[in-house]
Residue frames as a rotation matrix with the C-alpha (Angstrom) as fourth column:
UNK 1
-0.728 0.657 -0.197 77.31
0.545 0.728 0.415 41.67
0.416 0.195 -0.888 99.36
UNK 2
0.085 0.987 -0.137 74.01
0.995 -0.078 0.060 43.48
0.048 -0.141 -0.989 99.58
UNK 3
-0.359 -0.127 -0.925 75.27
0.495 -0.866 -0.073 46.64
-0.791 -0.484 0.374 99.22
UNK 4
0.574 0.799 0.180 73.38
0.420 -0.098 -0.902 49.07
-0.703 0.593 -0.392 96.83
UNK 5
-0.537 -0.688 0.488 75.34
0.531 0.173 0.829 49.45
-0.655 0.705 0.272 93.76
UNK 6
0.742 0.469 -0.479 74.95
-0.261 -0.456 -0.851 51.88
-0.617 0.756 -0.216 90.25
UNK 7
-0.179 -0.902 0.394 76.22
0.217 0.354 0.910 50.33
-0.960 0.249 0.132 87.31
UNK 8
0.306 0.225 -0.925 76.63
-0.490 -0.796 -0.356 51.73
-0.816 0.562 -0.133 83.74
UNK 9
-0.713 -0.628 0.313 77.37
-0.188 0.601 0.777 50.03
-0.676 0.495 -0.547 80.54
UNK 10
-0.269 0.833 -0.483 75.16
-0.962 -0.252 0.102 48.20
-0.036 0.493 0.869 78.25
UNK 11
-0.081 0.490 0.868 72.71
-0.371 0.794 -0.482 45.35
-0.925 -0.361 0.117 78.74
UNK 12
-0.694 -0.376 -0.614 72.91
-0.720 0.366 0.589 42.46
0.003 0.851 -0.525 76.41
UNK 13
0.737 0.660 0.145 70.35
-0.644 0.620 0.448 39.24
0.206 -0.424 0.882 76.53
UNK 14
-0.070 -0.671 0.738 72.18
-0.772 0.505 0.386 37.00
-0.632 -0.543 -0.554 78.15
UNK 15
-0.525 0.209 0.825 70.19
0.485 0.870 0.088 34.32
-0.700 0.446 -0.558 75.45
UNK 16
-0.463 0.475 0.749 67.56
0.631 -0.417 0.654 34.87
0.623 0.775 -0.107 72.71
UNK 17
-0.988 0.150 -0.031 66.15
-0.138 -0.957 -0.256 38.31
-0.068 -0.249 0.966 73.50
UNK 18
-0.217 0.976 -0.017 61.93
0.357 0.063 -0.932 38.96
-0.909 -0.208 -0.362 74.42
UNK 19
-0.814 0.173 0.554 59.69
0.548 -0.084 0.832 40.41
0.191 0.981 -0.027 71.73
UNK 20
-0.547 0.831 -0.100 57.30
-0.410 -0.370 -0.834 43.40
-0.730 -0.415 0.543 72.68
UNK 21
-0.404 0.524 0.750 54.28
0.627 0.755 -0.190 42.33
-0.665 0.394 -0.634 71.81
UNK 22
0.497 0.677 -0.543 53.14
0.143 -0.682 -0.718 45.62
-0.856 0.279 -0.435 69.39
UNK 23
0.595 -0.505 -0.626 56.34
-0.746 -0.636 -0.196 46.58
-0.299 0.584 -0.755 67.97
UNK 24
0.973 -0.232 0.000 57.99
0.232 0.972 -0.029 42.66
0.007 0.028 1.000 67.53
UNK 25
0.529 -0.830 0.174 61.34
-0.530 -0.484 -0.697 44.44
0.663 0.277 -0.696 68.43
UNK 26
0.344 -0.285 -0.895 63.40
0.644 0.765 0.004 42.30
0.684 -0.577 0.447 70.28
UNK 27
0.409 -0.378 0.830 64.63
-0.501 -0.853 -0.142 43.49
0.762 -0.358 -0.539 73.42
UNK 28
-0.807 -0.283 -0.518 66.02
0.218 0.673 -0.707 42.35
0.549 -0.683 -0.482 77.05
UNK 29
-0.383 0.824 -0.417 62.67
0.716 -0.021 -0.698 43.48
-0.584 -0.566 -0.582 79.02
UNK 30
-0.716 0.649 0.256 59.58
-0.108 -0.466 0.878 45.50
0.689 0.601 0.404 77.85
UNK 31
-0.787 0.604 -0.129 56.57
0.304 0.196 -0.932 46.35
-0.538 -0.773 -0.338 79.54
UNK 32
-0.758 0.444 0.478 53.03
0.324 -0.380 0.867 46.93
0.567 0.811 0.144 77.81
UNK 33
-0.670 0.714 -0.203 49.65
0.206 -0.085 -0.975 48.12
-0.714 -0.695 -0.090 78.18
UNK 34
-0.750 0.591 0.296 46.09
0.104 -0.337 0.936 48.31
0.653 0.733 0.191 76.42
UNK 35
-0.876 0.363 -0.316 43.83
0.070 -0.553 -0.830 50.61
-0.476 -0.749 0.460 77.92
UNK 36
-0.118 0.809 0.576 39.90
0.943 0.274 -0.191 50.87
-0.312 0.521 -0.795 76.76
UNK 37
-0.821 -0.333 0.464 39.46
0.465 -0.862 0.204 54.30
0.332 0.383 0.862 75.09
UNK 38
-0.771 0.184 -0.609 37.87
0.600 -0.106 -0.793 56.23
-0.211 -0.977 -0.029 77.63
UNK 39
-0.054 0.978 0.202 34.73
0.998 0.061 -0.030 57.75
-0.042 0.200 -0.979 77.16
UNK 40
0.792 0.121 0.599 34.62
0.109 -0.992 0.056 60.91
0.601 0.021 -0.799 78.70
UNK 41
0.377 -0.906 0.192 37.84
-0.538 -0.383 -0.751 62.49
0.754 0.180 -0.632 79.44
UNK 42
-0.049 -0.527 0.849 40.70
-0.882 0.422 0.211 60.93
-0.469 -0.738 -0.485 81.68
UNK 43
-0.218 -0.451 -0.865 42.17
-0.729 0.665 -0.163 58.16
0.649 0.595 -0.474 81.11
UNK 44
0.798 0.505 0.328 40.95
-0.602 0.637 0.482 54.37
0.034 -0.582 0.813 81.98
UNK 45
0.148 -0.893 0.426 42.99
-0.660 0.232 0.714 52.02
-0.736 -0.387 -0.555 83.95
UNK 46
-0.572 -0.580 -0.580 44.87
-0.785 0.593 0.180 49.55
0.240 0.558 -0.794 82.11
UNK 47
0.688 0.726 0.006 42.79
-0.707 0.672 -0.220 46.25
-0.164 0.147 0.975 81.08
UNK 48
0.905 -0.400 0.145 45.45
0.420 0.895 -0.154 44.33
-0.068 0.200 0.977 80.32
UNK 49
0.582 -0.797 0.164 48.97
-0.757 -0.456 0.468 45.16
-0.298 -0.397 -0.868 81.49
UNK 50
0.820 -0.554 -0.145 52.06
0.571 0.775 0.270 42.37
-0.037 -0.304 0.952 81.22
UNK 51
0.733 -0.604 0.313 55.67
-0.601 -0.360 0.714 42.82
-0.319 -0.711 -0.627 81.82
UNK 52
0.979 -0.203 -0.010 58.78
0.199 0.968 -0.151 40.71
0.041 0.146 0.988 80.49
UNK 53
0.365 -0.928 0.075 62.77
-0.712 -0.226 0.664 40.44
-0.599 -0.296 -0.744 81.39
UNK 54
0.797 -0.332 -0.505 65.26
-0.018 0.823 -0.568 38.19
0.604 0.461 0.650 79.36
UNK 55
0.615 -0.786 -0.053 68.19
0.633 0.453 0.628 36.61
-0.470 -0.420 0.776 81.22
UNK 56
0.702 -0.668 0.246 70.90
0.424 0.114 -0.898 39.48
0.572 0.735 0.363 81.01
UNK 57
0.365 -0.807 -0.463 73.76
0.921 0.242 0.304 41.52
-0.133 -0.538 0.832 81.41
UNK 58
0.995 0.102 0.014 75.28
0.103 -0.994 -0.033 44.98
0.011 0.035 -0.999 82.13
UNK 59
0.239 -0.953 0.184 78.74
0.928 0.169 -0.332 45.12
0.286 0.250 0.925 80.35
UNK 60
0.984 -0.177 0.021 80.48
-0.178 -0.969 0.172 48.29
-0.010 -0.173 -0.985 82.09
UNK 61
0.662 -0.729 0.174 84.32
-0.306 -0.475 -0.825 49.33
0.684 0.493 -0.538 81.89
UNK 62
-0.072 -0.401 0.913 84.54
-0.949 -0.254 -0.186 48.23
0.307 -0.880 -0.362 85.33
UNK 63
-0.925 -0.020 0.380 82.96
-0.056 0.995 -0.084 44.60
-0.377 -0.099 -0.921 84.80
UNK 64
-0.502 0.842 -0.198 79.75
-0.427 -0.042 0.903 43.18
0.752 0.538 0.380 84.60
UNK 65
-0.982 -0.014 0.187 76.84
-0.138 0.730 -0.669 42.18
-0.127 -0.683 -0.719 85.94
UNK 66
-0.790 0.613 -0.019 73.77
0.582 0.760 0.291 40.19
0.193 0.219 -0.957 85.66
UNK 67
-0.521 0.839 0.156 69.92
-0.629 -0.501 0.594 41.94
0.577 0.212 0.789 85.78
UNK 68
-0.884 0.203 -0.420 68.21
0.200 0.978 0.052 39.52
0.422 -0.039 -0.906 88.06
UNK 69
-0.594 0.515 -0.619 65.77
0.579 -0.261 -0.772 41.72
-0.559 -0.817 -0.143 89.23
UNK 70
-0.084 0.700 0.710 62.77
0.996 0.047 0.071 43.12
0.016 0.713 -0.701 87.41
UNK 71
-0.789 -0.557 -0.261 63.77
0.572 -0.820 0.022 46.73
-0.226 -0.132 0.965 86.89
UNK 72
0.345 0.753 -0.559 61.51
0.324 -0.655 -0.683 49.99
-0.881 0.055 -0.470 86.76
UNK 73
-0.109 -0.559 0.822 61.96
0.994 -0.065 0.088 51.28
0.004 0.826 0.563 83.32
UNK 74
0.480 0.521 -0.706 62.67
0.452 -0.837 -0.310 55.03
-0.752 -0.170 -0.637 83.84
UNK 75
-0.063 -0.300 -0.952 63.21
-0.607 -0.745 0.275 57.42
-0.792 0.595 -0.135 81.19
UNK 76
-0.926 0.059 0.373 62.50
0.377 0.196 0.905 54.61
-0.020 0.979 -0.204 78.14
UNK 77
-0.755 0.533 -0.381 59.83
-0.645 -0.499 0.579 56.11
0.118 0.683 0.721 76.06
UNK 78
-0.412 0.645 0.644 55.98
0.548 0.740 -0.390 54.88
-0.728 0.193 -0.659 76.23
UNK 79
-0.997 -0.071 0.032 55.28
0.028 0.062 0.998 54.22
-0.073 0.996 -0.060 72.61
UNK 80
-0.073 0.987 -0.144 51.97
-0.514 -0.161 -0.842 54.76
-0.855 0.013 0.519 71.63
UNK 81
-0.852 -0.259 0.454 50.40
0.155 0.705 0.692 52.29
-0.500 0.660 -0.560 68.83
UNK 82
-0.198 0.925 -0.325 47.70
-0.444 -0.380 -0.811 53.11
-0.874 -0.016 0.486 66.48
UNK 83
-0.250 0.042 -0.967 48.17
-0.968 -0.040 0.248 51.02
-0.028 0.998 0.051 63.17
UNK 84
0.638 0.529 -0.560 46.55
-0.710 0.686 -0.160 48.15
0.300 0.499 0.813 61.59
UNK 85
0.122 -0.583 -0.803 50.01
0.055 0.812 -0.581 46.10
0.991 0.027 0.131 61.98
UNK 86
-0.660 -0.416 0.625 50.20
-0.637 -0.131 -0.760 46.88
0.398 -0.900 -0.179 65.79
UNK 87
-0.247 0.904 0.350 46.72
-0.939 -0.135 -0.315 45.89
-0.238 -0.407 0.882 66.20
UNK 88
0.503 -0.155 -0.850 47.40
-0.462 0.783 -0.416 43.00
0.730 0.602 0.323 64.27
UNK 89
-0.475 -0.707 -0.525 50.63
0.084 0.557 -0.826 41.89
0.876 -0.437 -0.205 66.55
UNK 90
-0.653 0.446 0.613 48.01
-0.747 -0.245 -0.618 42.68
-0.125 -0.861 0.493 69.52
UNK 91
0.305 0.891 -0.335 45.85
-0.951 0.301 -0.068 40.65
0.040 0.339 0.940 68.06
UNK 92
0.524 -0.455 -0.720 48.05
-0.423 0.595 -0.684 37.84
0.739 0.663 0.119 67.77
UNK 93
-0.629 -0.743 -0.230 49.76
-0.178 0.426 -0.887 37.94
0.757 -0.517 -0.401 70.78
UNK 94
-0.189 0.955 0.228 46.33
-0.966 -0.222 0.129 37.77
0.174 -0.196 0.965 72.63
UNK 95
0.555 0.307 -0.773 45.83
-0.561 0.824 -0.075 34.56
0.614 0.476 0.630 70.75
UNK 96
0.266 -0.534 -0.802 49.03
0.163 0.845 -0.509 32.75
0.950 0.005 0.312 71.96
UNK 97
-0.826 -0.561 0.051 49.52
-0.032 -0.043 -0.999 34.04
0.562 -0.827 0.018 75.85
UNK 98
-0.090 0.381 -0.920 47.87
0.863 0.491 0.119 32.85
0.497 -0.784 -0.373 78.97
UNK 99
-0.231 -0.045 0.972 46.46
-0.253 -0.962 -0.104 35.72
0.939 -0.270 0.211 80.86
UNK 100
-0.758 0.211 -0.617 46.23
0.562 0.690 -0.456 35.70
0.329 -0.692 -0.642 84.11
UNK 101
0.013 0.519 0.855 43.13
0.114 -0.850 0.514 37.55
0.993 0.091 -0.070 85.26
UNK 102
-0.704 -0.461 -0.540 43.66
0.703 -0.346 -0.622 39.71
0.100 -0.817 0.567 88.40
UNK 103
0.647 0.715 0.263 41.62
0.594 -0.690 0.414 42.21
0.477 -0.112 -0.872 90.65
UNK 104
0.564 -0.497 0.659 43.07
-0.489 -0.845 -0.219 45.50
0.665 -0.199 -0.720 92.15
UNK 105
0.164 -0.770 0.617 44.90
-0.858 0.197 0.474 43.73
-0.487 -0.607 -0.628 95.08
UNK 106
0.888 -0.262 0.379 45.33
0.344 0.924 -0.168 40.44
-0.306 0.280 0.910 93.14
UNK 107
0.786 -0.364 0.500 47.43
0.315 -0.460 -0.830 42.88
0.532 0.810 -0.247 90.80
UNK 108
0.449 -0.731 0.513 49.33
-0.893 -0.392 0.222 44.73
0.039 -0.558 -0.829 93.82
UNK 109
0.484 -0.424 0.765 50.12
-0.116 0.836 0.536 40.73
-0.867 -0.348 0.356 95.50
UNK 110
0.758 -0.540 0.366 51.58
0.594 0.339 -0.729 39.89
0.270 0.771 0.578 91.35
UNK 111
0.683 -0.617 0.392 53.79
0.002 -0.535 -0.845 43.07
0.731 0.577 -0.364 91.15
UNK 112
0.684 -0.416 0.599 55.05
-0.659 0.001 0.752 41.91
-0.313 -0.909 -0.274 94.90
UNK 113
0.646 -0.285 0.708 56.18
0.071 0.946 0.316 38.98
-0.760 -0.154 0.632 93.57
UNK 114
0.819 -0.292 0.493 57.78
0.563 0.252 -0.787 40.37
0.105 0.923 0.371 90.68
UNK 115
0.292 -0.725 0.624 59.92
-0.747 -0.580 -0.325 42.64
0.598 -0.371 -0.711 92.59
UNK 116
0.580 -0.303 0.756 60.91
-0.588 0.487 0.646 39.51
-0.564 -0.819 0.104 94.83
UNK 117
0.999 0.024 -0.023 61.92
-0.032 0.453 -0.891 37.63
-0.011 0.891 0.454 91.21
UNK 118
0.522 -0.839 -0.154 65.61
-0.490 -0.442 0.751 36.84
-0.698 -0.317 -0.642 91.28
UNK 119
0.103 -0.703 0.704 66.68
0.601 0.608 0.519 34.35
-0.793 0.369 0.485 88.42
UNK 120
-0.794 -0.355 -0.493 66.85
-0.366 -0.368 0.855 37.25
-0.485 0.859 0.162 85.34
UNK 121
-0.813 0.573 0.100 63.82
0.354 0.350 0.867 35.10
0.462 0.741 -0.487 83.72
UNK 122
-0.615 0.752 -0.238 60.37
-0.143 -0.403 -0.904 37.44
-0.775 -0.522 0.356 84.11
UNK 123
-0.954 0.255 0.154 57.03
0.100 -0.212 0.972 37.09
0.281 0.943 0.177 82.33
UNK 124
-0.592 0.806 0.000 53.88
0.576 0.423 -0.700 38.09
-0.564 -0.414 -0.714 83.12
UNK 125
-0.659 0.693 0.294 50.47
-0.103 -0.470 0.877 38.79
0.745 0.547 0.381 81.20
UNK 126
-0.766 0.575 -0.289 47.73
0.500 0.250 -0.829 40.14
-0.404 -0.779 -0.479 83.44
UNK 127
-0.790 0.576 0.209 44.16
-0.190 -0.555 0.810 41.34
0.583 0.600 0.548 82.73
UNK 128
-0.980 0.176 0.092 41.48
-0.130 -0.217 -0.968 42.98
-0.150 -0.960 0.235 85.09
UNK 129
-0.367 0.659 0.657 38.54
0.390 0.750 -0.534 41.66
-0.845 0.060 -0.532 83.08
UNK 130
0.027 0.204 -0.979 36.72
-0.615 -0.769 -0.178 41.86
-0.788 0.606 0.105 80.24
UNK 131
0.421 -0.472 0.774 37.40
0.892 0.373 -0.257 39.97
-0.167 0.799 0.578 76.52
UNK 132
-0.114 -0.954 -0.278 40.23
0.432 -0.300 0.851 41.62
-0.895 -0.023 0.446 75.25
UNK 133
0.573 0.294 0.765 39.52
0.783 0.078 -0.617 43.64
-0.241 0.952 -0.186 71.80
UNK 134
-0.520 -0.820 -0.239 42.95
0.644 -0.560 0.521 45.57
-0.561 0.116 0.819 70.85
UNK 135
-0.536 0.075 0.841 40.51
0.775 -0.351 0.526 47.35
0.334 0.933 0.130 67.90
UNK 136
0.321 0.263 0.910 39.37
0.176 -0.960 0.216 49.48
0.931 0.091 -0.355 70.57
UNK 137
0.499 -0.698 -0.513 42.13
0.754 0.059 0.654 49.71
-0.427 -0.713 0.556 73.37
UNK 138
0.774 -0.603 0.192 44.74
-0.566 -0.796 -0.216 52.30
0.283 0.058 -0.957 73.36
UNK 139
0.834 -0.536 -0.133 48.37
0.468 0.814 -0.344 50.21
0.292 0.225 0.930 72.73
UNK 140
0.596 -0.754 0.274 51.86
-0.743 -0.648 -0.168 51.78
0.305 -0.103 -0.947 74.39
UNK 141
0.743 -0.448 -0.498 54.74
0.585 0.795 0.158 49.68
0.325 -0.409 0.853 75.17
UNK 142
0.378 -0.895 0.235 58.35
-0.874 -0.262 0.409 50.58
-0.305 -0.360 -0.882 76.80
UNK 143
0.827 -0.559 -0.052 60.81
0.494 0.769 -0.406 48.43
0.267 0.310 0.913 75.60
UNK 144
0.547 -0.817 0.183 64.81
-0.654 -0.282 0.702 48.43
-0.522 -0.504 -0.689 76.35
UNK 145
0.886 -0.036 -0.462 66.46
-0.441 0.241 -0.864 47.43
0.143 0.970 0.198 73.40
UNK 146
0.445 -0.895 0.039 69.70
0.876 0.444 0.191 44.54
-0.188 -0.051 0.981 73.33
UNK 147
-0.414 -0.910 0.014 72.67
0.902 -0.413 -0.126 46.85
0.120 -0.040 0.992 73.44
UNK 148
0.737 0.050 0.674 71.30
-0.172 -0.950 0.259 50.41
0.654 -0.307 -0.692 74.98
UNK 149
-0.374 -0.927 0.031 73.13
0.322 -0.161 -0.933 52.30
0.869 -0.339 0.359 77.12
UNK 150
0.461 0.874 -0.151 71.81
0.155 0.089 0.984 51.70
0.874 -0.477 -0.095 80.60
UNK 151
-0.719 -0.454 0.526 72.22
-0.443 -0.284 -0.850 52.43
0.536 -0.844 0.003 84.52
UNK 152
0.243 0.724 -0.645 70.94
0.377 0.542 0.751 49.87
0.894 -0.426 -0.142 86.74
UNK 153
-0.342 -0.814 0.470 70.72
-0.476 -0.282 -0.833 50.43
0.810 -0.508 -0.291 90.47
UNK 154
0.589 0.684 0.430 70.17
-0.697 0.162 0.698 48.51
0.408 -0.711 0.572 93.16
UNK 155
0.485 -0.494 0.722 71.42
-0.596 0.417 0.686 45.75
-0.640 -0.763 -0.093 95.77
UNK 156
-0.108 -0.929 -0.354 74.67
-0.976 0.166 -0.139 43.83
0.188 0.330 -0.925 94.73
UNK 157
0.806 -0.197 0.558 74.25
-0.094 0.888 0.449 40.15
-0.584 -0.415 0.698 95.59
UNK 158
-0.258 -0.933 -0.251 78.40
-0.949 0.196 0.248 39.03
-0.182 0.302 -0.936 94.74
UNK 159
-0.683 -0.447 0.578 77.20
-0.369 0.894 0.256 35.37
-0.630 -0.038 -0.775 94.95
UNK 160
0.035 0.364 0.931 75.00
0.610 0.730 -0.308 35.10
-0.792 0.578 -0.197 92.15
UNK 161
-0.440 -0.736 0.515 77.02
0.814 -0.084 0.575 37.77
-0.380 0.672 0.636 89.84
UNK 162
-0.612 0.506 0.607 74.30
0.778 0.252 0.575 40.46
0.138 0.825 -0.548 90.40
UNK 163
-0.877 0.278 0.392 71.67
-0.467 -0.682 -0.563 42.73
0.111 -0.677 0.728 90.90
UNK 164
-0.693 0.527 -0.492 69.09
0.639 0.764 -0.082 41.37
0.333 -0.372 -0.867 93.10
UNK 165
0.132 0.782 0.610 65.94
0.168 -0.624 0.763 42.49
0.977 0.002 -0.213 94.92
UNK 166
-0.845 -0.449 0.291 66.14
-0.316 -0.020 -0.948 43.78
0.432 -0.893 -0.125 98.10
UNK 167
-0.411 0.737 -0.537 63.78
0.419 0.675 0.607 41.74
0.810 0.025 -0.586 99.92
UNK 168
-0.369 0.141 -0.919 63.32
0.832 -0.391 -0.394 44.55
-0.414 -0.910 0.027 102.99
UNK 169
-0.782 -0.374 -0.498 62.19
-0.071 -0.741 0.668 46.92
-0.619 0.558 0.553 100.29
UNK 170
0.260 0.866 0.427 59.52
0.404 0.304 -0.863 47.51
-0.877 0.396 -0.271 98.10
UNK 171
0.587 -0.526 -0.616 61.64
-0.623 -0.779 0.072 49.76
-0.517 0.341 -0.785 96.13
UNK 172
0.770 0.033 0.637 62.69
0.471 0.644 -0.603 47.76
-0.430 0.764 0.481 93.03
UNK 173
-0.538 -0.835 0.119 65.87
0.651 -0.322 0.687 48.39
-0.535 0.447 0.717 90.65
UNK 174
0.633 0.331 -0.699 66.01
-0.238 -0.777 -0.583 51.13
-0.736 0.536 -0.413 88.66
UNK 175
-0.345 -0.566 0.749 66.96
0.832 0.185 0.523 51.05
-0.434 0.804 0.407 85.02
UNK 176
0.351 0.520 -0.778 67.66
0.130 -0.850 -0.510 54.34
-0.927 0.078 -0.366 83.36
């Protein structure tokens, strides 16, 4: 119990799987962003940012166990999105999700809480002002598709079948 654990295998949804919002691939977590398309070089922060986990599970040789903790997503690819139908499913998911609007430390105090998150069930849509217009934003998502082949690490919790956050820690699972 609480000891820090690496576990290998692949991650199933545990239920119905998320949906990035660009690419409508289902997955078990995804993170996005749409940035405004910066003027003069460098890149502008993210305007609108969200984040999502489905309830699952890391099937390894040795057993399994549960995701309950909103993982960093290293090494998955950030997709870049530039077509009519992305811009569309941007457009769309816009429409139907509750944003929450956030300032630089509002934003730090959210991603605390999402690294404290322990039931497996994450969503969040956030956005540092503005009206939202995807037709001139820059679209990228990460996504972690049902059945990859993943390595979570982080703290064991034995009594709820899992990996948990460490709450002495800012230092969040890793998923590679």
């Amino acid at each position: 119990e609480g000891q820090e654990i690496a576990i290998a295998g692949t991650v199933r949804p545990l239920g119905e799987p998320v949906l990035a919002p660009f690419s409508r691939r289902p997955c078990v977590a995804y993170e996005y962003k749409m940035r405004p398309i910066a003027r003069r070089g460098g890149q502008a922060p993210p305007m609108v940012s969200g984040e999502a986990l489905s309830p699952s599970v890391i099937e390894s040789s040795v057993g399994s166990a549960r995701l309950l903790a909103w993982p960093f997503l290293q090494n998955f690819v950030e997709a870049q999105f530039d077509s009519e139908e992305h811009r569309r499913n941007a457009r769309e998911y816009i429409a139907t999700t509750q944003f929450e609007k956030v300032t630089l430390s509002g934003a730090i105090s959210k991603v605390r809480e999402l690294l404290a998150d322990d039931d497996g069930s994450i969503k969040i849509d956030m956005n540092n002002g503005g009206e939202i217009d995807p037709d001139s934003m820059y679209l990228s998502e990460k996504i972690v598709p049902a059945g990859a082949r993943v390595c979570a690490i982080g703290r064991w919790s034995a009594a709820k079948g899992g990996i948990i956050p460490n709450p002495d820690s800012a230092q969040g699972v890793e998923l590679i």
